[in-house]
C-alpha positions in Angstrom: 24.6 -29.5 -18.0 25.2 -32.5 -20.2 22.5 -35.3 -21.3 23.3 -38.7 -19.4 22.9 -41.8 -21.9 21.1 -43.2 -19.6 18.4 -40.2 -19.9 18.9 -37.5 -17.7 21.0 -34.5 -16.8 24.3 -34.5 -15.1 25.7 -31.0 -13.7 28.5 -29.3 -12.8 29.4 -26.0 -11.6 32.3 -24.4 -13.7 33.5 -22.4 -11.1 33.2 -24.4 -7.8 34.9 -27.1 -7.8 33.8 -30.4 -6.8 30.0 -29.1 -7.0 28.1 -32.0 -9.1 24.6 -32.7 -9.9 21.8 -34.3 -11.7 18.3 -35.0 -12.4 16.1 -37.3 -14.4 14.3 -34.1 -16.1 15.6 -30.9 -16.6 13.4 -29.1 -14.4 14.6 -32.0 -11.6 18.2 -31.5 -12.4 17.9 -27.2 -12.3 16.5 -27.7 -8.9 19.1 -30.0 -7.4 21.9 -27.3 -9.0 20.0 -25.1 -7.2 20.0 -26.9 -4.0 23.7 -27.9 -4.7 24.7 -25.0 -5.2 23.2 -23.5 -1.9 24.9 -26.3 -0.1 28.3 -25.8 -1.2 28.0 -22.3 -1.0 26.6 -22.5 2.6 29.8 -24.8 3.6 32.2 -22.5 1.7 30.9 -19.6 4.0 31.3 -21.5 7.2 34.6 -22.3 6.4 35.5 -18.7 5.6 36.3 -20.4 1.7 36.9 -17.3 -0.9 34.2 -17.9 -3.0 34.2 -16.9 -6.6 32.5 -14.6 -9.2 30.3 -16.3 -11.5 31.2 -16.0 -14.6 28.7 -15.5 -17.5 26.8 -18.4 -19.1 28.5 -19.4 -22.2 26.2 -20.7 -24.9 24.0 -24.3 -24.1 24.9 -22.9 -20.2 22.8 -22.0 -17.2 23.2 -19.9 -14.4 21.8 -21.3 -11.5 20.7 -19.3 -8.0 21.3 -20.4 -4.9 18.8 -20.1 -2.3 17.6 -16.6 -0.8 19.3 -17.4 2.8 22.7 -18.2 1.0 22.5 -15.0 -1.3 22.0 -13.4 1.2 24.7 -14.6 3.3 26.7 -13.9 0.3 25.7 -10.5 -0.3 26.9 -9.6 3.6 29.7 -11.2 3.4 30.7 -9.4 -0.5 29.6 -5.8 0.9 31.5 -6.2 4.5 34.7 -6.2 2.8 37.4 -6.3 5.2 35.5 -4.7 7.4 35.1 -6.7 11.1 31.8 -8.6 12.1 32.6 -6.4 15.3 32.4 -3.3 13.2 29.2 -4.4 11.2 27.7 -5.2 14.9 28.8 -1.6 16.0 27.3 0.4 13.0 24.1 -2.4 13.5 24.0 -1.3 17.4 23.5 -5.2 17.9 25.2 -8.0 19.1 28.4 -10.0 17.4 26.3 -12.8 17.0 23.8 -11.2 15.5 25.7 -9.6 12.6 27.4 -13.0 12.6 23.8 -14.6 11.9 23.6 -11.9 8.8 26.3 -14.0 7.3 24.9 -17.8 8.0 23.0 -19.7 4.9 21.2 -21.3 7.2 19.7 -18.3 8.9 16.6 -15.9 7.4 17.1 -12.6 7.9 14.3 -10.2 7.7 14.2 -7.5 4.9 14.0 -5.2 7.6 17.5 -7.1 9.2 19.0 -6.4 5.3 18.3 -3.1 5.5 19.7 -2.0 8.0 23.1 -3.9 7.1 23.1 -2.4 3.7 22.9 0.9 4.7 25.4 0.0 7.6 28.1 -1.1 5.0 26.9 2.4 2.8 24.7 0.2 0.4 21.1 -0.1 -0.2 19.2 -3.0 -0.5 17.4 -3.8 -4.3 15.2 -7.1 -4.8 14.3 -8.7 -8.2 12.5 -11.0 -9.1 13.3 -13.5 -12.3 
């Protein structure tokens, strides 16, 4: 994040490239990372992108979150592995397109949905709060 002379915030995202930002306050400009963020994630994800590990926040840095749907989408997709949507839907006793809707930003899954994936792909699933 970096002040605009013009007053401001501009942002960009040190590890996806292309993702830029920015807001007239700084609570303005950490919500449209936020919602950047989400939305490059989300198209990443569609296109089957690799998408990369955040690294940590060096000093005068944030870390921004995407939105629930996309870390969750996110989260899926990281604990499937190379493991096949087919398998996932196998292990879920559901449809393809329903494990398939486990992985898409733009779809809520319920906890109880999560669940059931995690312990499907031998995880458990842990919420916080920040």
């Amino acid at each position: 994040m970096e002040p605009e002379e013009s007053g401001g915030f501009s942002i960009h995202f040190v590890d996806v490239e292309g993702a830029l930002t920015d807001g007239e306050t700084l609570d303005e400009a950490l919500f449209n990372a936020s919602e950047a963020l989400s939305g490059i994630l989300g198209w990443m994800l569609d296109e089957n992108k690799p998408i990369p590990d955040p690294s940590p926040a060096g000093d005068g840095m944030y870390l921004i979150a995407p939105d629930a749907r996309t870390q969750a989408a996110l989260l899926i997709r990281r604990a499937r592995g190379n493991r096949s949507l087919a398998e996932l839907a196998r292990s879920l006793q559901t449809s393809w397109p329903s494990a398939q809707r486990l992985e898409n930003p733009r779809h809520s899954p319920t906890l109880r949905q999560l669940e059931k994936a995690a312990a499907a792909l031998g995880k458990r699933l842990v919420l916080t709060l920040e």
